[in-house]
C-alpha positions in Angstrom: 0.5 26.9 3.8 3.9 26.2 3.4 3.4 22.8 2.9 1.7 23.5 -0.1 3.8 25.8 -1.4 6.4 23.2 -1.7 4.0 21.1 -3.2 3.6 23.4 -6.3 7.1 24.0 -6.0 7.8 20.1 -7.0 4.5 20.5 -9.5 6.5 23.6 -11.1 9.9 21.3 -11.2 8.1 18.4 -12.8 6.3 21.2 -16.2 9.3 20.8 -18.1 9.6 17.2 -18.0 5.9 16.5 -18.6 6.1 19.2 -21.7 9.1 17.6 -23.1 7.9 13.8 -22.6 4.4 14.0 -23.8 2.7 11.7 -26.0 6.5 9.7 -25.6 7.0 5.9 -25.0 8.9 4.7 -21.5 9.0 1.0 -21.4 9.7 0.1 -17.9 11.0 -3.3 -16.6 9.5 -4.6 -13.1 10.3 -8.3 -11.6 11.8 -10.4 -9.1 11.0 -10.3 -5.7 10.0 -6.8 -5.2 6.8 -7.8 -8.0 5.5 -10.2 -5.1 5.7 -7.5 -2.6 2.6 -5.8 -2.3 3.5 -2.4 -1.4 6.3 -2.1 -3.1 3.9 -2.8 -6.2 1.0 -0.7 -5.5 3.2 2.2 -4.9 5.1 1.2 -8.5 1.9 1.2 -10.6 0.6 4.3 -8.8 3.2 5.8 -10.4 2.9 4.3 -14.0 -1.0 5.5 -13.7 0.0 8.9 -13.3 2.6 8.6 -15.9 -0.5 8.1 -18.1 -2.8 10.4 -16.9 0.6 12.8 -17.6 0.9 11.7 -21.1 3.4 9.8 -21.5 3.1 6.3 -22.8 4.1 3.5 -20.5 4.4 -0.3 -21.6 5.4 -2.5 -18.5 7.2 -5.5 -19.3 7.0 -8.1 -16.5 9.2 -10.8 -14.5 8.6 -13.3 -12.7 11.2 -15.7 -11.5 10.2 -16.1 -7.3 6.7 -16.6 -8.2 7.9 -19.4 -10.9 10.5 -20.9 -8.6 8.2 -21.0 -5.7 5.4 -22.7 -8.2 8.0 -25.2 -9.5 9.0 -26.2 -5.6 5.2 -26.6 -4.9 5.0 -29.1 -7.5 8.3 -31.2 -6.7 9.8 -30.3 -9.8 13.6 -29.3 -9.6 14.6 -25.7 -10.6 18.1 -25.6 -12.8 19.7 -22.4 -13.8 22.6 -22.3 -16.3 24.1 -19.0 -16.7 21.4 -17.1 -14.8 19.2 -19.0 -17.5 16.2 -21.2 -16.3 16.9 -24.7 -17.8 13.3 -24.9 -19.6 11.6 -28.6 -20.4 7.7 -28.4 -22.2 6.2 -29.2 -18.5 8.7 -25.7 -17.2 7.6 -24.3 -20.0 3.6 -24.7 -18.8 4.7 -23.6 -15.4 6.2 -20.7 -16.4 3.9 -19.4 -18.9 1.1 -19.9 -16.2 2.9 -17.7 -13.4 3.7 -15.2 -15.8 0.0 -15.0 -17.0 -1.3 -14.9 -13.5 0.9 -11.9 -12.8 0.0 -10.1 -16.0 -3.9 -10.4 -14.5 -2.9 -9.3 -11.5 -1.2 -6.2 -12.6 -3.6 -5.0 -15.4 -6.4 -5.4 -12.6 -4.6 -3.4 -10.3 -3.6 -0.5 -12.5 -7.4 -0.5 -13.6 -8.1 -0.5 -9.9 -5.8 2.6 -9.4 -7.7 4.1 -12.5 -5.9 3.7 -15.8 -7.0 2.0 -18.4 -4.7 -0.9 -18.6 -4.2 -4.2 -21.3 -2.2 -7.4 -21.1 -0.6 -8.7 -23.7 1.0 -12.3 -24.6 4.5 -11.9 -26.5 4.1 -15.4 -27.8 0.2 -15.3 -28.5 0.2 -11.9 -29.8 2.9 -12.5 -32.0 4.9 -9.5 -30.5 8.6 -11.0 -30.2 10.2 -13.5 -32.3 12.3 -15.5 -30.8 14.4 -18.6 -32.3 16.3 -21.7 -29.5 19.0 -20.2 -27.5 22.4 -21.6 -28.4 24.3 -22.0 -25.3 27.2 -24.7 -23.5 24.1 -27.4 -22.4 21.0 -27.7 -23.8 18.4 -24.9 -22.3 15.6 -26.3 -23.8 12.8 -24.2 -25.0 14.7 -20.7 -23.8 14.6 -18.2 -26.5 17.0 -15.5 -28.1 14.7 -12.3 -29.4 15.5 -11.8 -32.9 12.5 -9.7 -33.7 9.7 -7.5 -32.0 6.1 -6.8 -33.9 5.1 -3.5 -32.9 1.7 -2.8 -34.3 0.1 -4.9 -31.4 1.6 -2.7 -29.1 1.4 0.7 -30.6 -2.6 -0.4 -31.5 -3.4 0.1 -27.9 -0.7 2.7 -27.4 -3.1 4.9 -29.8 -6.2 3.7 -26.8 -4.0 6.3 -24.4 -3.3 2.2 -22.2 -1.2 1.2 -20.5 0.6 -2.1 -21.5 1.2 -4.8 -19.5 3.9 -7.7 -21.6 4.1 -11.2 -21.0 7.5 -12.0 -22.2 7.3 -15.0 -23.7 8.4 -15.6 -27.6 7.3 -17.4 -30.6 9.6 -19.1 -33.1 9.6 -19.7 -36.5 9.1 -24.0 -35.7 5.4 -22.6 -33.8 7.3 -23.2 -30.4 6.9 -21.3 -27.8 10.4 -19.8 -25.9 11.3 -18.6 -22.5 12.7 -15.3 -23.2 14.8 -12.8 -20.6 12.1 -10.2 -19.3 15.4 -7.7 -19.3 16.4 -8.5 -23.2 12.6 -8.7 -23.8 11.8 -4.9 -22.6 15.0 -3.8 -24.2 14.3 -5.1 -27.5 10.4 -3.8 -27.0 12.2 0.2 -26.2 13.8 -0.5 -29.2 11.0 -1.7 -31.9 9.2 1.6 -30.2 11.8 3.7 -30.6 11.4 5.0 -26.7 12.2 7.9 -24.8 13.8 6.0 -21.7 14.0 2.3 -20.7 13.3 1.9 -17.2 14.8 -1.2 -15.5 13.4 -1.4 -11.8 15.2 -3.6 -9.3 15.7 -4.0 -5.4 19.3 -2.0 -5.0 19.9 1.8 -5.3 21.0 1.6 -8.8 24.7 0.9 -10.0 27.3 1.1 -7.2 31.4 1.0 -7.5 31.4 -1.1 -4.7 28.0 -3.3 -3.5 29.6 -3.1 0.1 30.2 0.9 0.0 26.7 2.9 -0.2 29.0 6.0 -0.7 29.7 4.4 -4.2 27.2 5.4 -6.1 27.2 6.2 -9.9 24.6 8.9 -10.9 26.0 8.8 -14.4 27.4 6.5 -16.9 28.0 6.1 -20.6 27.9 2.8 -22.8 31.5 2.9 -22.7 32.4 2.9 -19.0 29.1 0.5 -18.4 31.2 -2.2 -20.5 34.5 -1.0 -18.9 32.4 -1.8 -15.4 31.6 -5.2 -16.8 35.2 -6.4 -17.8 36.6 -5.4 -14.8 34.0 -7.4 -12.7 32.9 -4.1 -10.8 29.1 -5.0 -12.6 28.6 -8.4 -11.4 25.6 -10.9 -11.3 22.1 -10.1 -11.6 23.3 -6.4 -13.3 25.3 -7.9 -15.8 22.0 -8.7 -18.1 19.9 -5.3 -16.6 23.3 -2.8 -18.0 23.4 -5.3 -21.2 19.8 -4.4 -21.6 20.5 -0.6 -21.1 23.3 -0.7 -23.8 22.0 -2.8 -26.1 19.0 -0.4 -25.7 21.1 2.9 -26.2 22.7 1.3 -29.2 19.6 1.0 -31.0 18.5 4.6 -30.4 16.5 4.6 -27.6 17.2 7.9 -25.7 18.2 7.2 -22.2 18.0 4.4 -19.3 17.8 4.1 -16.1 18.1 1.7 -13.5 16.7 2.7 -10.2 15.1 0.9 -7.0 11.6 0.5 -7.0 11.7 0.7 -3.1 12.1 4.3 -3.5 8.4 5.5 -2.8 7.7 7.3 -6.1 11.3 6.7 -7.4 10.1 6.1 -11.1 8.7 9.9 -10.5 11.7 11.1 -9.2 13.8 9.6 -11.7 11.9 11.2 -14.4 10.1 14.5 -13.5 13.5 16.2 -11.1 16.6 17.8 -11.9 18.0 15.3 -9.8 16.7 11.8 -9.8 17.4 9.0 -7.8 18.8 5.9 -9.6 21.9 5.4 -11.7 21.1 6.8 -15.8 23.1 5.3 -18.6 23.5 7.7 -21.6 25.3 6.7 -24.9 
């Protein structure tokens, strides 16, 4: 009895939250190595279905750089990053768009196993994000820099009650297709949709003082001290672009983001139906 008792109890906690955010848009960002993992995944879209079935809108923009690097090994060709940017040739560019498609298959099937109704979409091939040649020290190739995001694609299906699985790949204005940044690509997308919360989901606890002390922590943080973080190298690496995303997000008017660990079980609940959540939020 008292078990369920506690159970209502977090029900009870969770009313305001699913009052407040119905009918809303969160666009959540999922990839890297904790995409490939199985349970880490299952347990991640159980939570966007009941996001859904909760009301809320949620549009899942996708990685996939292991799954890429592991195809481009397979086939002898050599991977070269500049910048945290994948150095992309028309033969990457195949690669990559393949992995990423196989993934977007995977995922819509699963969250239709788990329930919801669920569809995939191509940023390049549905003409959702614009993107022109990234100008940077070497030649990238065909990487891209989002300059626009269509959103009648995505709030078409939005209006279905679906859940929206992006590919994030751009087009250009020369009919190219571009390699865009799944972080910038979901940040731009909260944007265009004007979101309640972008949701960046990665493999550490969220944003930490110090990545050797786990009593360093930040709950909290504005757009301000994020880029104070930045400049004094206390954000470093592979957070660098996911807090760039957050701000860039906020700056545009999206209402809050997070970034939290997706090896939380049912951290993407936490973080948005309790008082308390579980991964760092950055607030403007």
């Amino acid at each position: 009895m008292e078990e369920a008792i506690k159970k209502a109890d977090v029900l009870i906690e969770a009313l305001p939250y699913i009052k407040r955010f119905h009918k809303k848009t969160i666009v959540i960002k999922y990839g890297g190595s904790i995409l490939g993992d199985e349970r880490i995944r299952r347990n991640v879209l159980e939570d966007i279905v009941f996001l859904s079935f909760t009301g809320l809108r949620p549009v899942l923009v996708h990685g996939g750089g292991p799954n890429i690097s592991d195809r481009m090994r397979q086939t002898g060709k050599k991977t070269e990053f500049v910048e945290g940017m994948r150095v992309t040739d028309p033969e990457t560019l195949k690669l990559v768009e393949e992995e990423l498609q196989n993934l977007n298959d995977l995922i819509v099937t699963e969250l239709q196993e788990l329930g919801a109704r669920a569809a995939g979409l191509n940023g390049a091939k549905e003409s959702i994000i614009a993107a022109e040649k990234k100008k940077a020290k070497i030649d990238l190739g065909l990487v891209g820099n989002i300059i626009d995001i269509n959103k009648e694609p995505l709030t078409e299906e939005l209006k279905k009650d679906k859940v929206i699985v992006v590919l994030p790949m751009g087009r250009g204005k020369d009919k190219k297709t571009y390699n865009v940044n799944a972080d910038e690509a979901a940040s731009a997308i909260a944007a265009a949709l004007d979101a309640e919360k972008l949701v960046l989901l990665t493999n550490v606890k969220g944003i930490m003082r110090n990545a050797e002390d786990p009593h360093s922590f930040i709950s909290t943080l504005t757009t301000q001290e994020a880029k104070g973080l930045i400049e004094n190298k206390i954000i470093q690496q592979g957070m660098i672009p996911k807090v760039k995303a957050c701000i860039g997000a906020l700056e545009a008017g999206v209402k809050k983001t997070h970034v939290i660990d997706a090896r939380t079980p049912h951290g993407l609940l936490l973080e948005i139906f309790t008082d308390q959540g579980v991964g760092t939020e950055i607030v403007k």
